[in-house]
LUMKOLGU-750754 format. One record per residue (C-alpha): residue number from 1; x, y negated, z. Coordinates in pm, whole numbers, padded with zeros to 5 digits. Layout:
BEGIN
{atom NUM {X Y Z}};
...
END
This chain:
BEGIN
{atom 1 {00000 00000 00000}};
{atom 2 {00133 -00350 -00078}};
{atom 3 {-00079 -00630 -00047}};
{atom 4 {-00002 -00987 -00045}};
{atom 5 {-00286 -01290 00085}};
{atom 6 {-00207 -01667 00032}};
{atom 7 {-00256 -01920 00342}};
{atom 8 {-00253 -02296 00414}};
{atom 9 {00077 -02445 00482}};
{atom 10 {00095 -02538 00846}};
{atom 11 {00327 -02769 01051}};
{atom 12 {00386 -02761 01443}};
{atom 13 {00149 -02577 01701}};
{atom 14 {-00136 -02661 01475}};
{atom 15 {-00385 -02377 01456}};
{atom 16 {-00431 -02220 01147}};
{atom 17 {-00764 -02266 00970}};
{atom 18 {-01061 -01965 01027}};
{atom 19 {-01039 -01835 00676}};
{atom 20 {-00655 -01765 00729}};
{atom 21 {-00714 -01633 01030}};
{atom 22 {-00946 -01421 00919}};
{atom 23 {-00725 -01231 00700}};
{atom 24 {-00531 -01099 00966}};
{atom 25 {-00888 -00894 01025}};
{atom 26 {-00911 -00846 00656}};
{atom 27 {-00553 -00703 00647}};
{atom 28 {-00643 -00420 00924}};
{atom 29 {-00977 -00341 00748}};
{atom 30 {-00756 -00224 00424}};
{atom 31 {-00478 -00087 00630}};
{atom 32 {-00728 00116 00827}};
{atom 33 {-00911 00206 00469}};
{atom 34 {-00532 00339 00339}};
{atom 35 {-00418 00529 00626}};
{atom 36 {-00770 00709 00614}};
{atom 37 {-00729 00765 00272}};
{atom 38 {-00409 00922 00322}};
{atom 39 {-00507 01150 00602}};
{atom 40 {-00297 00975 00904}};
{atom 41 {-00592 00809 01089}};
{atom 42 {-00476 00979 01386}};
{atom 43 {-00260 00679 01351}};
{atom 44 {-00507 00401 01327}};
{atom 45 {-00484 00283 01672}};
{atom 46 {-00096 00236 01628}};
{atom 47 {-00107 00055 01378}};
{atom 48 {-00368 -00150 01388}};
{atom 49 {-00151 -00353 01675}};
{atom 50 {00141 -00362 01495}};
{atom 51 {-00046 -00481 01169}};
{atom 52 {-00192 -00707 01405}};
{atom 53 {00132 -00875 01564}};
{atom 54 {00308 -00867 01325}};
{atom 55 {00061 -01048 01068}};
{atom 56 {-00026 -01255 01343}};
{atom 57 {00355 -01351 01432}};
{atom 58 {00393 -01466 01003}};
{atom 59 {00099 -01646 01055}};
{atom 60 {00143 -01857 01334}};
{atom 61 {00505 -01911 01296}};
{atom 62 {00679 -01888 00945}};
{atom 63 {00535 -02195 00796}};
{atom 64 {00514 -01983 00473}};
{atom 65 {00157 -01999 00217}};
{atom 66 {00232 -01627 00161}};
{atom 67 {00237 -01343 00350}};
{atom 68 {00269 -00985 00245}};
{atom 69 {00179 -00642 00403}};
{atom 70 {00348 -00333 00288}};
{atom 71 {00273 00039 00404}};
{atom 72 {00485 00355 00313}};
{atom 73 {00553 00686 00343}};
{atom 74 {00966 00700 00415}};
{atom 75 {01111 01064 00547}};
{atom 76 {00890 01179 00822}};
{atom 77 {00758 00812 00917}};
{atom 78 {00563 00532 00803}};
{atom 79 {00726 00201 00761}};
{atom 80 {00496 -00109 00815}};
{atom 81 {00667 -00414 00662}};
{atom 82 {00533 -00748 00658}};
{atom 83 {00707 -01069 00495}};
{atom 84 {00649 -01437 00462}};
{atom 85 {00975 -01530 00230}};
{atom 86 {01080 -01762 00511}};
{atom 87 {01455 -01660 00664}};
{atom 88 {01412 -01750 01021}};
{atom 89 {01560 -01658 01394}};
{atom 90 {01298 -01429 01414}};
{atom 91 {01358 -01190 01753}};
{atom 92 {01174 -01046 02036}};
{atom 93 {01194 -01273 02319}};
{atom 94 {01055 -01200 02710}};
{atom 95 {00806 -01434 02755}};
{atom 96 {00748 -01596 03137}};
{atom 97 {00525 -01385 03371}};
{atom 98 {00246 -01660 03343}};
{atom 99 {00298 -01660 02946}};
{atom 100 {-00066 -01615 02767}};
{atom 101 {00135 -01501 02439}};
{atom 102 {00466 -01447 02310}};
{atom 103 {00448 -01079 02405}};
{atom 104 {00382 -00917 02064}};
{atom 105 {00709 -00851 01851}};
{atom 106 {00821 -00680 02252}};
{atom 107 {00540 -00494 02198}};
{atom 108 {00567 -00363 01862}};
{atom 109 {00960 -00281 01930}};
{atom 110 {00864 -00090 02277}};
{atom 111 {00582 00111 02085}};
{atom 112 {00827 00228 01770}};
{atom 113 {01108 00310 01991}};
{atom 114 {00870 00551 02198}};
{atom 115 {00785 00771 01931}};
{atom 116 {01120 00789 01788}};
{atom 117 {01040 00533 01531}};
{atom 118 {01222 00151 01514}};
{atom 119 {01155 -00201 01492}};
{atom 120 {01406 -00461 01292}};
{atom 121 {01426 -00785 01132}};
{atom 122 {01533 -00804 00766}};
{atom 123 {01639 -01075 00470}};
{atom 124 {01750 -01349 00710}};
{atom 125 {01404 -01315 00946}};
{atom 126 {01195 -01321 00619}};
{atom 127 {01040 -00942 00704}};
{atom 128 {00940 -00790 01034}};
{atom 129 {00945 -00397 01032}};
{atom 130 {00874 -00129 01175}};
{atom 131 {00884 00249 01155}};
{atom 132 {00591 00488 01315}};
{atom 133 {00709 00837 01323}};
{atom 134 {00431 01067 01220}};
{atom 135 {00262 01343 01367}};
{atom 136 {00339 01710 01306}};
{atom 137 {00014 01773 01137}};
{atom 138 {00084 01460 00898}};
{atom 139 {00423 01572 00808}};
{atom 140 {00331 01836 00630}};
END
């Protein structure tokens, strides 16, 4: 699966407008769709939050009018790739103890890593991966 969605340019802690919000939605709907159609919805759940971060994190922070989502098969694992085209310092960072956000990419990393999958920044901070290992049944 590769799709690719176009957004308003935004500047600064401005929130972005519904309609490009809504596409992060839209994005999960047709991820969820794929991974069905390929038999691996025991993954759904999985990847539905890291679809959802990591969408979320281009979004709110790149500054891009593009953002693309990219799902694949790769040797025992599925790789979930998204990009905005925008090299950045891109990284996991704690956030405080009373932080309402800033959580997610931590998130994403700590859920790859358990399974045996892995989480990494790519092109200068212009894609945010990460690697799902898949079930016995799927491997097949």
């Amino acid at each position: 699966m590769n799709e690719q969605f176009m957004i308003a340019p935004r500047h600064g802690a401005v929130a972005p407008p519904p309609q490009d919000a809504s596409r992060v939605g839209i994005m999960r709907r047709i991820a969820a769709a794929r991974l069905r159609y390929c038999g691996l919805e025991a993954m759904t759940d999985d990847v539905m939050l890291v679809v959802s971060e990591l969408l979320t994190n281009a979004l709110l922070h790149s500054g891009t009018t593009e953002i693309g989502l990219k799902l694949t098969v790769e040797e025992g694992f599925l790789r979930i790739a998204v990009s905005d085209g925008v090299p950045s310092g891109i990284a996991p960072v704690p956030a405080g103890e009373e932080a309402e956000s800033g959580r997610g990419l931590i998130l994403v990393a700590a859920l790859a890593q358990h399974g045996g999958g892995a989480f990494g920044i790519s092109d200068g901070g212009a894609e945010a991966w990460c690697t799902l290992a898949l079930a016995r049944q799927e491997r097949s």
